[in-house]
C-alpha positions in Angstrom: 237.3 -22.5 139.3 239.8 -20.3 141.1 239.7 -16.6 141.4 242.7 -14.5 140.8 242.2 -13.3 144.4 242.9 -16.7 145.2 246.4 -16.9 144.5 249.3 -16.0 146.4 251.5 -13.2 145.5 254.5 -15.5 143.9 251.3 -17.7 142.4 250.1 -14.5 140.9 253.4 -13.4 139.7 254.5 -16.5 137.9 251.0 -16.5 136.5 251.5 -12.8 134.8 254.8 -13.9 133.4 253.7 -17.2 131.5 251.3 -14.4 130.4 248.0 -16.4 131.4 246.9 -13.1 133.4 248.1 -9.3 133.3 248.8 -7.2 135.7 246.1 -4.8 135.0 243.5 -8.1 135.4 244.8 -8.6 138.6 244.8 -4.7 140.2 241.2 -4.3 138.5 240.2 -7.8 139.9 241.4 -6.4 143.9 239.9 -2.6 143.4 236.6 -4.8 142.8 237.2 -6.5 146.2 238.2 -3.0 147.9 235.3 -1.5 146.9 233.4 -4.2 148.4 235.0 -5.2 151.6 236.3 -1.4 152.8 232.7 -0.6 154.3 232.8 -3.1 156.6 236.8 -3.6 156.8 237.9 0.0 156.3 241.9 -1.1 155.9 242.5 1.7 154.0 242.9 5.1 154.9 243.9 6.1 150.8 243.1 4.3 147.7 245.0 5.0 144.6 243.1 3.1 141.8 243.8 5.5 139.2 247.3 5.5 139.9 247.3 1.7 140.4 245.8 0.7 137.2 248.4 3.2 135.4 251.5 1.6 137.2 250.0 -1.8 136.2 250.1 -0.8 132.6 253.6 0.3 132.7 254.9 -3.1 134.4 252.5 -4.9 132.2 255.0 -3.7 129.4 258.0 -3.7 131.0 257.3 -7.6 131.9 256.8 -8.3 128.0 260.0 -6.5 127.2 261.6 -8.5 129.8 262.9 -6.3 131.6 261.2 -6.9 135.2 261.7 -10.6 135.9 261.6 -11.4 139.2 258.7 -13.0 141.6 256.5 -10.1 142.6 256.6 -8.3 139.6 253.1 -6.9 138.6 251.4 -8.4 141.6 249.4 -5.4 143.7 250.7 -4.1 147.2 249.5 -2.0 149.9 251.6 0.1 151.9 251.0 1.2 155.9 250.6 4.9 155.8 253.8 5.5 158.1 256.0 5.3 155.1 256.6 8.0 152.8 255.1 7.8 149.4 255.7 10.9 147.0 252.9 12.4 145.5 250.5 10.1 147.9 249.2 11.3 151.3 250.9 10.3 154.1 248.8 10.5 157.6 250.2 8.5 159.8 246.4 7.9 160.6 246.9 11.2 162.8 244.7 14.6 162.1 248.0 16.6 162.3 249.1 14.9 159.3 245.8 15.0 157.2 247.1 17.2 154.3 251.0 15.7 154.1 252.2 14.5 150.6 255.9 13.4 150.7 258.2 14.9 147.9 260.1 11.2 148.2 259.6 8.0 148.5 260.5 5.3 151.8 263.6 3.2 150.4 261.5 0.0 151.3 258.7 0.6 148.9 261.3 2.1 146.0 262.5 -1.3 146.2 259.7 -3.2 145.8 259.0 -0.7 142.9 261.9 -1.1 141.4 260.5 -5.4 141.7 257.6 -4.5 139.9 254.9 -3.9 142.7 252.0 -2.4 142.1 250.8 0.2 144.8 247.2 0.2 145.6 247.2 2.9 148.3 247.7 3.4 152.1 246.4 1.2 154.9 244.9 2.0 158.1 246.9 2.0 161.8 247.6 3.0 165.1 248.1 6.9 165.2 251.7 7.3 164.3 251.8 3.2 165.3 250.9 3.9 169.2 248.6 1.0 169.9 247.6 -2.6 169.6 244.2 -2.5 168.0 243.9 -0.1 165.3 242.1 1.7 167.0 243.3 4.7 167.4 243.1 6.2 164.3 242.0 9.5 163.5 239.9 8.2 160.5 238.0 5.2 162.1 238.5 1.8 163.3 239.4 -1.1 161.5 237.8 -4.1 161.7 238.8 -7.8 161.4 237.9 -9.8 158.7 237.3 -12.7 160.4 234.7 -10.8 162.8 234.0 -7.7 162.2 233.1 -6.8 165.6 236.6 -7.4 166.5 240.0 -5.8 166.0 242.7 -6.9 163.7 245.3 -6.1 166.4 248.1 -3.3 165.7 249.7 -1.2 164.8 249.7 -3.1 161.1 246.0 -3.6 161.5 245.0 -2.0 158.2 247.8 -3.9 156.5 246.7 -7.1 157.7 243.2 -7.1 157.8 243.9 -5.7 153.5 245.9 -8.8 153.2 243.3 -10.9 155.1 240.2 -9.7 153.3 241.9 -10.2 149.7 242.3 -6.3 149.4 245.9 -6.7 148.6 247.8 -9.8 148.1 250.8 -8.6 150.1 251.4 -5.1 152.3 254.0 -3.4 154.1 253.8 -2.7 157.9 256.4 -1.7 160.7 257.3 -3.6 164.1 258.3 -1.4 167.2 256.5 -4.1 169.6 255.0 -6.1 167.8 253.0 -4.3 165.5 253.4 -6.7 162.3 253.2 -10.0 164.3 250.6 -9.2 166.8 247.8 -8.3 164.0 249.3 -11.2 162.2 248.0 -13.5 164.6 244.7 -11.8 164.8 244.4 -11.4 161.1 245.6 -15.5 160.4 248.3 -14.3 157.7 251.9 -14.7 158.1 254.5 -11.8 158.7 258.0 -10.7 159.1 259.9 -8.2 161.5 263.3 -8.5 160.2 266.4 -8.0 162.2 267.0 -4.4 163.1 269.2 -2.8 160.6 267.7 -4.9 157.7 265.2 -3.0 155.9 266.4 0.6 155.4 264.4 3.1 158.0 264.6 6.0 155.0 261.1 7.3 154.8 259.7 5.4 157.6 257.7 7.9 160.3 259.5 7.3 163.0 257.6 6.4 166.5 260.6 4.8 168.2 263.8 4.9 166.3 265.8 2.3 168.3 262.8 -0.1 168.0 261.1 0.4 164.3 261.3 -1.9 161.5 259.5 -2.4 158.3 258.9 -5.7 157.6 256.2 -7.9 155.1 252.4 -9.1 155.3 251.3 -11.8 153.3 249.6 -15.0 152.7 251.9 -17.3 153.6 255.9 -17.9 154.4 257.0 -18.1 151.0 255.9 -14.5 149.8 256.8 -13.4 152.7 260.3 -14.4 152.1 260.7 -13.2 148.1 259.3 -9.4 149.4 261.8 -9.6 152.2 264.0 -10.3 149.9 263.4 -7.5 147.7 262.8 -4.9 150.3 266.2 -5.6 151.8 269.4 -3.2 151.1 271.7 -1.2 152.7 270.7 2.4 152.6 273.6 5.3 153.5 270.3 7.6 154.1 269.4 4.9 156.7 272.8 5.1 159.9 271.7 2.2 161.3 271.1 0.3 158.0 272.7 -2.7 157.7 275.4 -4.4 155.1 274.4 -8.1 154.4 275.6 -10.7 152.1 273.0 -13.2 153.0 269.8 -11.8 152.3 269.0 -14.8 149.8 265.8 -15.5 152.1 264.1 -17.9 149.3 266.8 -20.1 149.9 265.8 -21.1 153.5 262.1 -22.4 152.0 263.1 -25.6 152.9 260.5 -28.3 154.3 263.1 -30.0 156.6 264.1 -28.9 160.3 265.9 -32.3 161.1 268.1 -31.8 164.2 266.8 -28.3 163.8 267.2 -27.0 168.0 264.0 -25.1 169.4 263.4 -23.8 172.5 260.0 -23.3 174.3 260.1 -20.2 177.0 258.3 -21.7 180.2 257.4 -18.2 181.6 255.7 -17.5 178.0 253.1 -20.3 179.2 252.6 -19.3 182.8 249.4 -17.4 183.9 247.6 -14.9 181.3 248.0 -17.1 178.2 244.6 -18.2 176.7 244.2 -21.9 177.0 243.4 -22.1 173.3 246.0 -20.3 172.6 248.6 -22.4 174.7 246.6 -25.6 173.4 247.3 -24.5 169.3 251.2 -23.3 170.2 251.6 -26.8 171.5 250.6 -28.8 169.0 252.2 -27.3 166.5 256.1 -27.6 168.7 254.8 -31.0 168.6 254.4 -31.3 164.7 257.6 -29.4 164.3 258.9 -32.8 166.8 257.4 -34.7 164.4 259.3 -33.6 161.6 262.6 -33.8 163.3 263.4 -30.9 165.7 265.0 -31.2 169.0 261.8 -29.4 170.9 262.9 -28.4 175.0 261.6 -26.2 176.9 264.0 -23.4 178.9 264.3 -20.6 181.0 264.2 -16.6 179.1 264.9 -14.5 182.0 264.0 -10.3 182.8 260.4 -11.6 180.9 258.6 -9.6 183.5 260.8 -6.2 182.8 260.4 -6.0 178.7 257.1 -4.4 179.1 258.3 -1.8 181.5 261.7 -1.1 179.8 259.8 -0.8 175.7 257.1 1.8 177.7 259.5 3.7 179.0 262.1 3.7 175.9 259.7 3.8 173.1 257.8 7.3 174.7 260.8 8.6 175.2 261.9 8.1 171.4 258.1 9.4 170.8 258.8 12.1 172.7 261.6 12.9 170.4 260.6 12.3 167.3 257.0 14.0 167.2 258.4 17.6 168.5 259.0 18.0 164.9 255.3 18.3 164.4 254.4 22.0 165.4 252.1 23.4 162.7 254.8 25.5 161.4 256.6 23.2 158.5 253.8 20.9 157.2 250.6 19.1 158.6 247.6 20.2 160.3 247.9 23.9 161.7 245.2 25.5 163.8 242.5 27.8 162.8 242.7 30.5 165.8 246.1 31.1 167.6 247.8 34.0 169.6 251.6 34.0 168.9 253.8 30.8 168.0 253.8 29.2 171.5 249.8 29.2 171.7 250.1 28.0 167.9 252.6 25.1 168.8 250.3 23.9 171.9 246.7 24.6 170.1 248.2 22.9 166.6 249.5 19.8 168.6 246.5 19.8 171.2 244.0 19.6 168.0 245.9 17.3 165.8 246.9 14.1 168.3 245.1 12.0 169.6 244.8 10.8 173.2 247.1 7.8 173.4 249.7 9.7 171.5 249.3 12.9 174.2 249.4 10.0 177.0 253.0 8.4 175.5 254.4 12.0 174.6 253.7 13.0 178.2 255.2 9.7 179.7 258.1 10.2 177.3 258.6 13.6 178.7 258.6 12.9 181.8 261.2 10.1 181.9 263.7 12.3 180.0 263.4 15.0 182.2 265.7 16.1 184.4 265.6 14.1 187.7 264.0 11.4 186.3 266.7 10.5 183.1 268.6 8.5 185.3 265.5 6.7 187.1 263.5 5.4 184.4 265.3 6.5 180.8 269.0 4.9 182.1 267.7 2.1 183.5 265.7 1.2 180.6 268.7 1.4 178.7 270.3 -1.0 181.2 267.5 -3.2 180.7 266.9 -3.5 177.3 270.8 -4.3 177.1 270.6 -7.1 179.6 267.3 -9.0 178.0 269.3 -9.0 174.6 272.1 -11.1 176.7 269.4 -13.6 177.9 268.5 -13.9 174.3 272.5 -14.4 173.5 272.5 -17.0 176.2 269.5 -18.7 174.9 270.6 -18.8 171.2 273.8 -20.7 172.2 271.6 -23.5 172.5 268.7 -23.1 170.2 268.3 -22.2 166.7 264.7 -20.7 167.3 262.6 -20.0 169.6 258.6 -21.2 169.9 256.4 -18.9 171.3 252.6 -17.4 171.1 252.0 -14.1 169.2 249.5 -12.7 171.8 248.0 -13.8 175.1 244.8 -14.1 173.4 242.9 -13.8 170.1 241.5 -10.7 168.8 239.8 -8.9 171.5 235.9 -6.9 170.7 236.3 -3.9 169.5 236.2 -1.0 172.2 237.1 -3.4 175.1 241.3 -2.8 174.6 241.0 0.9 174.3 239.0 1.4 177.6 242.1 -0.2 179.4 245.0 1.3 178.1 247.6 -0.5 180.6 245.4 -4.1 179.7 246.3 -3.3 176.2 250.3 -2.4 176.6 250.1 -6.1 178.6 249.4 -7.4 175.7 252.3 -7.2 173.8 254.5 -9.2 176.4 255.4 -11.8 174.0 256.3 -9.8 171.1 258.0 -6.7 172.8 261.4 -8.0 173.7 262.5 -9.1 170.3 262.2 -5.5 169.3 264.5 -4.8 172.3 266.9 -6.9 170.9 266.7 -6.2 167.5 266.1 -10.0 166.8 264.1 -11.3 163.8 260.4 -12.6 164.4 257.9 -13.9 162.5 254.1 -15.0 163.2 252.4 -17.8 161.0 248.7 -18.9 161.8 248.3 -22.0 163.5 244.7 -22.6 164.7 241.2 -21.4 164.9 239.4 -20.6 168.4 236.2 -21.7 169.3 234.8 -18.3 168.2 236.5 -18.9 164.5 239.0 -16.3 165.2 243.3 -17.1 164.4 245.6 -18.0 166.6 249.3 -17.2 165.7 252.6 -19.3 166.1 255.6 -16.7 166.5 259.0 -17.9 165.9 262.4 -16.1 167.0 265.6 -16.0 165.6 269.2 -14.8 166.6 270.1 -12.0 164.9 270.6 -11.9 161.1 269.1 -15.7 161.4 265.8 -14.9 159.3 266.9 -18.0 157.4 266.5 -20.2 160.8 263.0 -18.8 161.4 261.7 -18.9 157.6 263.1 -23.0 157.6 260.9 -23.9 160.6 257.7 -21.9 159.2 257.8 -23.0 155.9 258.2 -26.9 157.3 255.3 -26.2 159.8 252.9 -24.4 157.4 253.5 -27.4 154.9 251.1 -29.6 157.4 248.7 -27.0 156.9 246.3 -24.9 153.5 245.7 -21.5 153.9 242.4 -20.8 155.5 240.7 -17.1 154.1 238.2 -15.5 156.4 234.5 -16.4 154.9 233.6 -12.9 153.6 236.7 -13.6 151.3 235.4 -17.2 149.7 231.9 -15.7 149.6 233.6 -12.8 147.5 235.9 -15.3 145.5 233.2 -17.1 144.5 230.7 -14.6 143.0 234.2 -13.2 141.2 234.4 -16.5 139.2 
């Protein structure tokens, strides 16, 4: 027998409108799983059941009435807690937010509640999305279902790892390096960084404005495709929102890349690439050969420079964007202070945590006079150069194959110790940010150790359709595998 927690979101959704299971069966049916996988997963950093089993009711009627109709609606959601949901805490998994409750809601979760969602609560991450583990919370680490001794990868981590263990059947997260695709990989789900401008910004906590986009976590291409979908708009809240006719992602679930052109990055499989990792990226350009794409390898150039030019750029956003947090307006405020200054530098000493001080400081510095032109400029430069590599490369290719992360998810404690072995490992996910391109990460093999292995695809931008075709045809040679601790759980839910 299959448990609801079984089914994917669209699975789940068509199910609740045929009426064989309501949406309140299936938010009381994940609160069950939450309350037993959070000790030893801790995704969440706020859980909502009261108000989740209250919005259930309401779409539960509005489905019957007919009035909400399309794919997700009724199916529970989490959220990461970077985006703005009123009446809910918002921490940004940071101490100087610890008592912030929006009066407004992020544009990208109003539309998936105007779809029908229903929110469970806030998931786990990065403070204010600065790291690659989630570990750097300021309420605990969380771990990966898979292993619990290791991480789920970041900045997402809580959203993936929910979406992993069955806590959720889809969630929100945001990309600034990688920070949806990376934890995808370590997490074996599938998820979506849109192109920049997609996904209205509106409510999103910003870490590096330039860079961030909110994109969707689930089980497998096709729900990630109908929540796209649905959390797409153009927002005049949002200036660098986006108008698009073509955001009809469902369209491009197609199980056929014949004559479909893909590209393979040699210096993406040079030194520092697991040999598992290379081994399971491999095969699976080989089964998307099999099925009828033109598969070469190519040359990406200025590889070696995206790391240094998204350092310097995103701390210098960073820098920006968390002056606003002084103590005075809202958040954490110290206890003990002597005039404003001393209450600025004792409020913001208290309330972030080391590797937001460290990228604060490094954003500091590079904006600083004497040293703008140096680094901040010539990141600039940068950045607009490796997006012309990409425009060179996309003349010839519709996508581009390439791993998620050197590796698979490291122990826990072992990133954090080595902050600059850490940044290293975003290398292959870094530069699509710096090009605003689209990316996605779809599991693709298991290590010796059991743990996932991600397969990321890049398009050209506003070519989501390009990337969602070649996943959907891949993951069609493939079932969704759940960590164990999820088919134990499934089964003793039957």
């Amino acid at each position: 027998m299959v448990s609801i927690l079984d089914f994917t979101a669209i699975e789940l959704g068509k199910k609740i409108k045929a009426g064989e299971i309501t949406s309140p069966e299936a938010t009381e049916a994940v609160i069950r799983q939450i309350r037993a996988a959070e000790a030893s997963v801790h995704a969440y950093v706020t859980i909502d059941e009261e108000g989740a089993m209250a919005q259930a009711a309401r779409v539960q009627k509005e489905i019957e009435a007919g009035k909400l109709t399309g794919p997700l609606a009724g199916v529970p959601a989490a959220i990461k807690d970077n985006m703005c949901t009123k009446g809910m805490l918002t921490t940004c998994s940071s101490k100087i937010l610890n008592n912030f409750v929006p009066t407004y809601t992020a544009e990208a979760v109003l539309n998936l509640e105007k779809a029908g969602a229903v929110i469970l609560g806030k998931t786990n991450m990065d403070e204010f999305a600065m790291g690659s583990t989630t570990e750097t919370s300021a309420y605990g680490v969380t771990r990966n279902p898979w292993n619990t001794e290791h991480v789920p990868g970041g900045s997402s981590g809580g959203s993936c790892a929910a979406v992993a263990a069955n806590e959720c059947f889809y969630a929100l997260g945001s990309d600034t390096g990688g920070s949806i695709r990376q934890p995808s990989s370590f997490c074996g789900v599938t998820g979506i960084k849109p192109t920049y401008g997609t996904v209205s910004r509106y409510g999103l906590i910003a870490y590096g404005s330039s860079l961030d986009q909110i994109g969707p976590i689930a089980k497998d291409v096709a729900d990630c495709a109908a929540i796209l979908e649905a959390i797409s708009s153009y927002d005049v809240k949002d200036s660098t929102s986006m108008k698009r006719e073509d955001t009809d992602f469902t369209s491009a679930l197609q199980d056929d890349v014949k004559g479909m052109r893909i590209g393979i990055p040699r210096s993406y499989f040079g030194e520092g690439l697991d040999e598992e990792v290379k081994a399971a990226i491999l095969e699976a350009a080989d089964i998307l050969k099999e099925k009828g794409a033109i598969v070469e390898t190519f040359d990406l150039g200025l590889v070696d420079y995206a790391i240094p030019a998204y350092y310097v750029i995103a701390s210098a956003e960073a820098s920006s964007n968390l002056s606003r947090f002084d103590g005075v307006k809202y958040g954490y405020r110290t206890q003990e202070y002597e005039g404003l200054h001393n209450m600025y530098k004792k409020s913001r000493s208290e309330g972030f945590g080391p590797e937001v001080k460290r990228r604060i400081m490094l954003g500091s510095f590079v904006l600083s006079s004497g040293y703008y032109d140096a680094y901040y400029l010539k990141a600039l430069r940068t950045k607009a150069l490796i997006k012309q590599e990409f425009d060179k490369a996309f003349k010839a290719y519709d996508v581009i194959l390439a791993p998620a992360s050197p590796n698979t998810a490291p122990k826990l404690g072992s990133s954090l110790s080595d902050p600059l072995k850490m940044y290293l490992g975003d290398i292959y996910t870094i530069s699509v940010n710096l090009a605003g391109l689209p990316g996605m990460t779809v599991p693709c093999g298991l290590d010796k150790e059991g743990l996932p292995i991600g397969l990321q695809l890049i398009g050209d931008c506003f070519k989501e359709k390009n990337i969602i075709r070649a996943a959907y045809a891949f993951e069609r040679t493939r079932t969704y595998q759940a960590p164990a601790m999820c088919r134990s759980a499934a089964q003793s839910q039957q």
